[in-house]
C-alpha positions in Angstrom: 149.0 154.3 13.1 145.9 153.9 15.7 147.1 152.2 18.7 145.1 148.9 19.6 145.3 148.6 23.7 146.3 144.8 23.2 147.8 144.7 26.7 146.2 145.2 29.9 148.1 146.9 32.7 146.6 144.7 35.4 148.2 141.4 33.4 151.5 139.9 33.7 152.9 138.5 30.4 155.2 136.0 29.9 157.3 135.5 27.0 154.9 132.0 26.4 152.1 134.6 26.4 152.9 136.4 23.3 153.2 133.7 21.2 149.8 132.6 22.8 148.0 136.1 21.3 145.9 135.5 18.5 147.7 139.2 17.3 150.2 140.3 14.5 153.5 140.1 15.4 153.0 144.0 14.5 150.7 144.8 16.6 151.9 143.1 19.5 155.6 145.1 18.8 153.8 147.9 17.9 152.9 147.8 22.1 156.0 148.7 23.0 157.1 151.1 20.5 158.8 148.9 17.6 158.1 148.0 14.4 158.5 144.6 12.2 160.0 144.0 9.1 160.8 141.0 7.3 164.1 141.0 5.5 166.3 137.7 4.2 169.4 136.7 6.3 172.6 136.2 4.4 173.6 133.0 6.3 176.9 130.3 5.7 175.0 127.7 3.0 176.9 124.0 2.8 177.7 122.9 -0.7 175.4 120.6 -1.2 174.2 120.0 -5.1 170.6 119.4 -5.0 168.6 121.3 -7.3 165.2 120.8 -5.6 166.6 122.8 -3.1 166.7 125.9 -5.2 163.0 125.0 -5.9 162.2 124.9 -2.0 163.8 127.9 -1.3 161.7 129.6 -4.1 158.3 127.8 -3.1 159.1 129.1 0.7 159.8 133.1 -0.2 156.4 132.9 -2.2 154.6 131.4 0.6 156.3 133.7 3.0 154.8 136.8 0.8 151.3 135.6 1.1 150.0 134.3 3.9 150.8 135.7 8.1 152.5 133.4 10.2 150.8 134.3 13.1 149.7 131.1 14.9 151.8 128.2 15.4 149.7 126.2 12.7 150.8 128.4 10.3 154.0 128.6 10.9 153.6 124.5 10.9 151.9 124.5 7.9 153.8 127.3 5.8 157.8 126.8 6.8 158.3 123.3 8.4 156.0 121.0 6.7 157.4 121.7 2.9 161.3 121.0 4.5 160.2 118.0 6.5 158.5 116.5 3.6 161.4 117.8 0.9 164.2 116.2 3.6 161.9 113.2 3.8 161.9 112.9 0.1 165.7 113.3 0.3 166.2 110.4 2.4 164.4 107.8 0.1 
């Protein structure tokens, strides 16, 4: 893998600055000597019968496949927007 020189040795970083780079999360770990995988988490679910829920969950792992979630927008756009709006539906 070619290394890219995304940080400058004269810069101080913060850990506001990385989330501020208009890099891969990849690349940025790739800096320091890691790499970045993206793997489920097997965490406690409530028993809650909704089966639009099932639907969500199945709409977010596709969207999570195709498109980077490397800004903030994106993650907005991709992850939090279909839960507010399928909470919001909930509600009514």
């Amino acid at each position: 893998m070619l290394k890219l020189n995304l940080l400058r040795e004269d810069c101080s970083y913060t850990f506001r600055s990385y989330f501020e780079m208009s890099y891969e999360p990849d690349d940025i770990l790739a800096e320091f000597g890691y790499t970045f995988s993206r793997a489920a988490l097997a965490l406690p679910e409530a028993n809650y019968p909704h089966s639009n829920l099932v639907e969500l969950r199945r709409r977010l792992e596709t969207h999570l496949s195709l498109a980077s979630l490397s800004s903030e927008a994106a993650r907005r756009e991709v992850l939090v927007a279909p839960i507010l709006l399928e909470a919001a539906a909930l509600s009514h």
